[in-house]
C-alpha positions in Angstrom: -3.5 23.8 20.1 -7.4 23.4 20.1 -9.6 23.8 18.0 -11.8 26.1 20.7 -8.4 28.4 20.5 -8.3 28.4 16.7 -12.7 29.0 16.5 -12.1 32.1 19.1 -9.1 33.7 16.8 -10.8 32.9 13.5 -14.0 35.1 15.1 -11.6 37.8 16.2 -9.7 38.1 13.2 -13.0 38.1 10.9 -15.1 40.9 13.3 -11.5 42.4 14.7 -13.5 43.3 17.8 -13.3 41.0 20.8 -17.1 41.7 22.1 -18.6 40.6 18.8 -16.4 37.8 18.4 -17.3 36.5 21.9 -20.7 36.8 21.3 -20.6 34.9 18.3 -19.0 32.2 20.1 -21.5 32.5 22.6 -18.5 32.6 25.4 -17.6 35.3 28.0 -14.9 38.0 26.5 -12.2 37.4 29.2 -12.8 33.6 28.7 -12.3 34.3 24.8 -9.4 36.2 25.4 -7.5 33.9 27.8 -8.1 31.4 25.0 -6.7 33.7 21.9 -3.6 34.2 24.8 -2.8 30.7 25.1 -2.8 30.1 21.2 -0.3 33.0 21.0 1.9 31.4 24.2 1.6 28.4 21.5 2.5 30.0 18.5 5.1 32.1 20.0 3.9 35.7 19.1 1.3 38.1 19.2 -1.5 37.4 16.6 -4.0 40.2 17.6 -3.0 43.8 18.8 -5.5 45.8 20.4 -5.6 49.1 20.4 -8.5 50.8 22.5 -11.9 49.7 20.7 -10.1 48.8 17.7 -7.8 46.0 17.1 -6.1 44.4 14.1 -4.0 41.3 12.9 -0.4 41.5 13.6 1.7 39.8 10.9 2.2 36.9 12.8 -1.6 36.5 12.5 -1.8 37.9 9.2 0.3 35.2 8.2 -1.7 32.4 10.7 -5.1 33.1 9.9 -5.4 31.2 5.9 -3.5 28.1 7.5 -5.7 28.0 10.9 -8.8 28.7 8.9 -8.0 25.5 7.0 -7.2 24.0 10.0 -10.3 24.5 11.8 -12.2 23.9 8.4 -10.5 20.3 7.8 -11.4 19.5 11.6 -14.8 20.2 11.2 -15.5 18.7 7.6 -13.5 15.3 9.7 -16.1 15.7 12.3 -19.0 15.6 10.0 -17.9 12.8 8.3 -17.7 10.7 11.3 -20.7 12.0 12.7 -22.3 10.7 9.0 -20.6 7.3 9.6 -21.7 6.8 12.9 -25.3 7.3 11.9 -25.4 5.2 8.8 -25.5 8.2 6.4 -22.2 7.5 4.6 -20.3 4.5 4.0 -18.0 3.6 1.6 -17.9 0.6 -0.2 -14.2 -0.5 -2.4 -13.7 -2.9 -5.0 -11.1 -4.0 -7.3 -11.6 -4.9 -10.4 -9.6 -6.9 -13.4 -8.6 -4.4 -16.0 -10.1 -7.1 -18.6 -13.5 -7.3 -16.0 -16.1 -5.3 -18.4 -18.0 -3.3 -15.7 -21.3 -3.7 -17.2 -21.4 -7.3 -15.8 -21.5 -5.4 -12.3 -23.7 -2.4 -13.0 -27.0 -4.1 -12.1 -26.1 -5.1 -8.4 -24.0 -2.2 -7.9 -27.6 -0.4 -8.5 -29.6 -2.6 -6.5 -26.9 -2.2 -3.3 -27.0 1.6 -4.1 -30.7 1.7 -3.7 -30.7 -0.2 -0.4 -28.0 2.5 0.7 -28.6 5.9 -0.7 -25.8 7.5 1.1 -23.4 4.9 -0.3 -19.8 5.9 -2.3 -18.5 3.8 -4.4 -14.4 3.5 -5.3 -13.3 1.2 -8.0 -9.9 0.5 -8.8 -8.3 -1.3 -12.1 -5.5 -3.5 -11.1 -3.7 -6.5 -12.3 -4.2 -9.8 -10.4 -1.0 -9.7 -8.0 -1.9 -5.8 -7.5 -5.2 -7.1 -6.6 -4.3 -9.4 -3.9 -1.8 -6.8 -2.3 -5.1 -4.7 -2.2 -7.2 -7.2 -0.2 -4.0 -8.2 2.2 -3.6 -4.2 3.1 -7.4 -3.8 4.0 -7.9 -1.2 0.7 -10.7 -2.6 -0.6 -13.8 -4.5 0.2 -14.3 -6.9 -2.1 -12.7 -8.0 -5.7 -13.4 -9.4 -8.8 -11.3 -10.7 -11.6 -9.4 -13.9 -13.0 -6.3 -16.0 -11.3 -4.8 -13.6 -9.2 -1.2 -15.1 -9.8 -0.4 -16.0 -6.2 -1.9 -18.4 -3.4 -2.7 -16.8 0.0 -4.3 -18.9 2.9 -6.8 -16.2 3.5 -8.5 -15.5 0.9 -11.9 -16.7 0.2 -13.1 -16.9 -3.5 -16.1 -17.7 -5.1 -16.3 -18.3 -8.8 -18.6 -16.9 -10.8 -18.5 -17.8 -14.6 -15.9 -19.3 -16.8 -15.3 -18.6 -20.3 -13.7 -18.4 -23.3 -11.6 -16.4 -25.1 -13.0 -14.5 -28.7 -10.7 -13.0 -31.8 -11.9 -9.2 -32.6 -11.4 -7.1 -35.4 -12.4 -4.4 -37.4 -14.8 -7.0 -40.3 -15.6 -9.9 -40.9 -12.0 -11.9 -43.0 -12.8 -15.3 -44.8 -12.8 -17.2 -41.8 -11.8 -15.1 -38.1 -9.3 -17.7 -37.1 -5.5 -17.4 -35.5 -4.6 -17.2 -39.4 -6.8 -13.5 -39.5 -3.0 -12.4 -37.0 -1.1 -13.2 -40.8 -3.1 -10.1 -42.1 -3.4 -7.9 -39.1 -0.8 -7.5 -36.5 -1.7 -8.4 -33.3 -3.1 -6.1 -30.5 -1.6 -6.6 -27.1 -4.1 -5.1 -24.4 -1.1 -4.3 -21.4 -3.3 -4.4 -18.6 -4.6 -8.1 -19.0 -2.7 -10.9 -17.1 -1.3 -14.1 -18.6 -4.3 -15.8 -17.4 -7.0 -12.7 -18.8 -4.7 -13.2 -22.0 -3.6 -16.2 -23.9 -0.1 -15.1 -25.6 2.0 -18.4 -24.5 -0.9 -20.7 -26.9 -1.1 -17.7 -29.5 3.0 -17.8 -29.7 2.7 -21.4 -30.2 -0.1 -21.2 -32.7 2.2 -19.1 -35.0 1.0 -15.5 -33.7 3.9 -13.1 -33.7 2.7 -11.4 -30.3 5.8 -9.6 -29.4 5.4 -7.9 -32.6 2.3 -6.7 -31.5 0.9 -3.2 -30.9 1.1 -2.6 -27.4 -1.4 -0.7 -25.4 -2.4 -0.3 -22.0 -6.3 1.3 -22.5 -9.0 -1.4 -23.5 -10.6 2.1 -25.1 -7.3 2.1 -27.5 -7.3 -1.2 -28.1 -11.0 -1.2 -29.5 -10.0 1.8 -31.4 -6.4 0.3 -33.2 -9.1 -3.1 -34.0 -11.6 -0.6 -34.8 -9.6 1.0 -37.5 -8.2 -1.9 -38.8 -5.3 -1.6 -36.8 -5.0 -5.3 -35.9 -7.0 -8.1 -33.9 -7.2 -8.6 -30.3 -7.7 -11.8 -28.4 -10.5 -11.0 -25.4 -12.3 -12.5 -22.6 -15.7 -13.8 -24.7 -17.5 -11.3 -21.8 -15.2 -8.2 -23.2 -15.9 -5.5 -25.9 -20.1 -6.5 -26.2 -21.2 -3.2 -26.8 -18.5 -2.0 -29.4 -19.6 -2.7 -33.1 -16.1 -5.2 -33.9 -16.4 -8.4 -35.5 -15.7 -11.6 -33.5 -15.9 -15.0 -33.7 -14.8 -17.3 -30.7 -10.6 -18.6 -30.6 -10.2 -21.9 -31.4 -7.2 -22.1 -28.7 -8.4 -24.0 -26.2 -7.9 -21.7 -23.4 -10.3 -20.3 -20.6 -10.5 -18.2 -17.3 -12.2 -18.3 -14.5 -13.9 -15.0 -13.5 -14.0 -14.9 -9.3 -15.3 -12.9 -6.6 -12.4 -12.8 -3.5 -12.7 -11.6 0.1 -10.7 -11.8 3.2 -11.3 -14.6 4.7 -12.0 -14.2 9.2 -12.3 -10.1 8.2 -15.5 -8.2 9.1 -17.8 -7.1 6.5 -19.6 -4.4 6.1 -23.4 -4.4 5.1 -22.7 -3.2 2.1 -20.0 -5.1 1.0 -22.1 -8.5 2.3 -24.9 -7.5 0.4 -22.8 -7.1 -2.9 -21.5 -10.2 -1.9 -24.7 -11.6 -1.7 -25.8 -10.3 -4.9 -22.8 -11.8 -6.9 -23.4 -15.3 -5.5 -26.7 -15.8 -6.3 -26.4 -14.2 -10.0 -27.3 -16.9 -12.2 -24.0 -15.8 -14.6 -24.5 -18.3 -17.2 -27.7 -17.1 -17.9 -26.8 -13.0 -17.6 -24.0 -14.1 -20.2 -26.4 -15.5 -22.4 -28.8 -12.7 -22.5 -26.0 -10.3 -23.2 -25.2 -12.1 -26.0 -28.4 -12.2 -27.2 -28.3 -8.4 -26.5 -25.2 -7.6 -28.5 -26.1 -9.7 -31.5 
């Protein structure tokens, strides 16, 4: 089946008159009709019946004509798209991202790498870190960015970009917001955060009950459980800097390491070099510090 075949009986079976329809497809009408012929060789039946100066759909193309038309529509929108691609006008740039990654950190060069490419989509997915790396092995996204990813693989190139510490939130201010605040308020267990975005092993030993804990697997329900003085959260110090919940850092000594990771020997596009190239040279210790200063 072509798509010439498909063009010539979508014409037909819009104008049911084989002149117009040839002339609309700017072909001869035996040439058009040979062609509606073949499709119906193809298909095994008759799609068009003519009958003097009139024709009409059979059923077989009563039935055919809503699945070729999204045929030939789907074949054309694919055309345009490469067409786009192979001129520059659209590309598509994919990164994963930590679930405990707050995407404010990245809205700044994700701006400045849309406005050196207008026609530029963005994808973002949330994963977890070994969910990440299966990402980057398969080829389905560019670039990522979050903490350990949990496993080692030979080929993957990573560039740190800021390490940190952890901060206890809640809903105000207790006497003094240490591991002792957990005694009061039952502890808040974000589900998407690793054991390295996450320090429950050191909480455990500190006395926190953490499998007792409220469980939840949105970061937006876990500021609203804190919020409402469901419990208290331990957080990446770079989390939660725009909600309005107490904190004060965790004395545990704990930290993670917050890295960029690529495919090592794989081709990159412009885009994802230049995003690349913007993450590197961010001077992070500083841009944490001034969103600090922000949220304070």
């Amino acid at each position: 089946m072509e798509m010439q075949q498909v063009r010539y009986f979508l014409a037909v079976s819009r104008t049911l008159n084989f002149t117009r329809a040839a002339e609309e497809c700017n072909v001869t009408q035996p040439a058009l009709t040979r062609a509606i012929k073949q499709l119906e060789d193809e298909l095994g039946g008759e799609l068009i019946r003519r009958e003097g100066r009139n024709s009409h759909l059979t059923d077989l193309g009563n039935r055919m004509r809503p699945l070729l038309q999204q045929c030939y529509d789907s074949a054309i929108a694919a055309k345009q798209v490469a067409s786009k691609l192979k001129k520059g006008e659209l590309a598509t740039l994919s990164l994963a991202v930590s679930r405990t990654f707050d995407l404010d950190l990245l809205t700044a060069p994700l701006a400045e790498v849309q406005r050196n490419f207008p026609g530029l989509q963005l994808k973002i997915r949330r994963a977890a870190g070994n969910e990440i790396c299966e990402l980057l092995k398969n080829g389905e996204v560019d670039l990522a960015i979050a903490g350990s990813l949990g496993e080692e693989w030979d080929r993957l190139d990573a560039w740190p970009m800021f390490t940190e510490s952890f901060d206890i939130v809640c809903a105000s201010d207790p006497i003094e917001l240490t591991v002792e605040v957990f005694q009061q308020r039952r502890f808040l267990d974000f589900a998407g955060a690793d054991d390295g975005d996450c320090p429950r092993c050191a909480l455990a030993e500190a006395g926190v009950q953490v499998t007792a804990g409220h469980v939840l697997d949105s970061l937006r329900d876990l500021e609203a459980f804190a919020a409402a003085g469901l419990g208290a959260a331990v957080v990446p110090a770079s989390m939660l800097r725009r909600s309005q919940l107490s904190r004060a850092p965790c004395p545990l000594e704990f930290e993670r390491t917050v890295t960029v990771y690529a495919v090592a020997g794989r081709q990159r596009s412009k885009e994802a070099a230049a995003l690349l190239n913007l993450l590197r040279s961010t001077d992070w210790e500083e841009k944490l510090s001034a969103e600090l200063c922000d949220a304070a």
